[in-house]
C-alpha positions as CSV (number, residue, x, y, z in Angstrom):
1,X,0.0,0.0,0.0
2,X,1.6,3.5,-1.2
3,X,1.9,6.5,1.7
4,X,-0.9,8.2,0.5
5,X,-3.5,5.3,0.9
6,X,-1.8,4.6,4.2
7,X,-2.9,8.1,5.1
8,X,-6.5,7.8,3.6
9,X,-7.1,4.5,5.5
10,X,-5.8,6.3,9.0
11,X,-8.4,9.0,8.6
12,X,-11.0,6.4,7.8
13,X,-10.2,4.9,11.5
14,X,-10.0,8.2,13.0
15,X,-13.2,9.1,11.6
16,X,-14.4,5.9,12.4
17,X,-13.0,6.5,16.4
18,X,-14.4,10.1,16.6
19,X,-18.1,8.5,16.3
20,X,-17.5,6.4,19.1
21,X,-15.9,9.0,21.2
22,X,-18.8,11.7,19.8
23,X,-21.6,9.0,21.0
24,X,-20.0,8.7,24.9
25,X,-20.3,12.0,24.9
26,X,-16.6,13.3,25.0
27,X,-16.7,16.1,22.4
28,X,-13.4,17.1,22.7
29,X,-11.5,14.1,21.7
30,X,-13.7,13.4,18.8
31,X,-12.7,16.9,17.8
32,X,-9.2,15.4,18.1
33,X,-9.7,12.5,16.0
34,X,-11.4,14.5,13.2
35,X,-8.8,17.2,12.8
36,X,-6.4,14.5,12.4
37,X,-8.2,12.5,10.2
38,X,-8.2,15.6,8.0
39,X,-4.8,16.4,8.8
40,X,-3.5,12.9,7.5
41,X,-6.1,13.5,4.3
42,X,-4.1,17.4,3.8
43,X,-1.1,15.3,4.1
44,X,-2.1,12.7,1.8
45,X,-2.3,14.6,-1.4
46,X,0.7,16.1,-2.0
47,X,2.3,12.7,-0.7
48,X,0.7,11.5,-4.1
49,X,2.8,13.9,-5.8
50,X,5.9,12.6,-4.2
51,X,6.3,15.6,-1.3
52,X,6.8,14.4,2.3
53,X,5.0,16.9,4.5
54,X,4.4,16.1,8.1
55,X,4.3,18.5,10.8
56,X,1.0,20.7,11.3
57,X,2.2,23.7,10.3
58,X,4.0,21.7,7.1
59,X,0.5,20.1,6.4
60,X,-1.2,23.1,6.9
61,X,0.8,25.7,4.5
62,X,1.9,23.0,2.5
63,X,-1.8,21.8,0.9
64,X,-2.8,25.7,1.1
65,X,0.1,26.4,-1.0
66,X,-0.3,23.3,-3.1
67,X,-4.2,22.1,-3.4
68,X,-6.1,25.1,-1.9
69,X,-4.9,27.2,-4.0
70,X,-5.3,25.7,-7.3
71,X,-9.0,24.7,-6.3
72,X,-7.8,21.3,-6.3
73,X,-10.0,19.4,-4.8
74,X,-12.4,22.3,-2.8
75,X,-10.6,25.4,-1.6
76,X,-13.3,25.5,1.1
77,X,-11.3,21.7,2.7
78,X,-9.0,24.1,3.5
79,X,-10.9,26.6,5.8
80,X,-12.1,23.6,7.3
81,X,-8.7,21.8,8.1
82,X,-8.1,25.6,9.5
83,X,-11.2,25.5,11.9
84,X,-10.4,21.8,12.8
85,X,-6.7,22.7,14.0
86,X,-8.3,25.4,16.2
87,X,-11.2,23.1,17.6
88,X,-8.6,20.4,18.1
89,X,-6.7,23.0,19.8
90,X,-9.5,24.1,22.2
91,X,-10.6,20.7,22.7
92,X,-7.1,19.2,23.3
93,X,-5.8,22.3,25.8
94,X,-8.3,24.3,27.2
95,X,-10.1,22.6,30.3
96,X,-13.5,23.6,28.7
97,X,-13.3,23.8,25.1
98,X,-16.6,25.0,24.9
99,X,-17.3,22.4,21.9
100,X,-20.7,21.1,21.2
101,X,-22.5,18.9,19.3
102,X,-22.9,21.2,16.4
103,X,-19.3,22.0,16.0
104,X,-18.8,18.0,15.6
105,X,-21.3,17.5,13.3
106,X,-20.1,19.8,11.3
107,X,-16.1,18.5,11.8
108,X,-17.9,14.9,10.6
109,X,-19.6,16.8,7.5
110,X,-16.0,18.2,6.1
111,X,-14.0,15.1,6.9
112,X,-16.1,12.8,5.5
113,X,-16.6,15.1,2.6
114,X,-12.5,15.9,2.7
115,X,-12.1,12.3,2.4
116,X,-14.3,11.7,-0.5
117,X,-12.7,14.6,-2.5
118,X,-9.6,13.1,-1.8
119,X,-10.3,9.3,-2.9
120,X,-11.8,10.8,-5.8
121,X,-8.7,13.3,-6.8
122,X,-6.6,10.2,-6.5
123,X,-8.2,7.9,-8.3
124,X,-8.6,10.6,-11.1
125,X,-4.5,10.9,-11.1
126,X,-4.3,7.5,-11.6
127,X,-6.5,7.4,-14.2
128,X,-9.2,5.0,-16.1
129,X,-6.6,2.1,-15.5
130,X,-5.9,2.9,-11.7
């Protein structure tokens, strides 16, 4: 399995894991789990086009620079690996995050969605042949 499926498959789990954290009721962790299942999507990409990029800030300018800004998949994954990083943030360091269900419903909406742009930018690079 290449790097970038690697990646893919991690934020399927993590996805996967935030549900089960969201449904006990512990908000901020699944918060946790979604920004990095976005994070390892943002880092997926340009891993497909043979760059490493692995710290958060690296992940973070790096698919700006490279996908967001050529429209490649949605600029709008962008914002929303943005909001997660803060909302991760909150959840992750402040003793009341202030989080609710809302805000992970909506972190499910883009990752999922983030996800699915992503298989589908992949699988368009590799062509009718995969």
């Amino acid at each position: 399995m290449n790097r970038s499926a690697s990646l893919l498959g991690k934020a399927e789990r993590f996805i996967r894991s935030a549900r089960v954290l969201a449904a006990d009721g512990d908000l901020d962790s699944a918060a946790s789990r979604l920004y990095y299942a976005m994070f390892f999507v943002a880092e997926a990409l340009p891993a497909a086009r043979g760059r490493s990029l692995s710290s958060h800030k690296a992940v973070l300018s790096g698919y700006g620079q490279l996908f967001a800004k050529n429209k490649e998949p949605d600029p709008r994954f962008h914002k929303a690996l943005l909001t997660a990083f803060s909302q991760r943030q909150l959840g992750d360091y402040s003793p009341e995050s202030g989080l609710d269900q809302e805000d992970i419903d909506e972190m499910f909406t883009d990752a999922v969605q983030f996800l699915d742009a992503a298989d589908g930018w992949l699988a368009r690079q590799s062509g009718p042949d995969g």
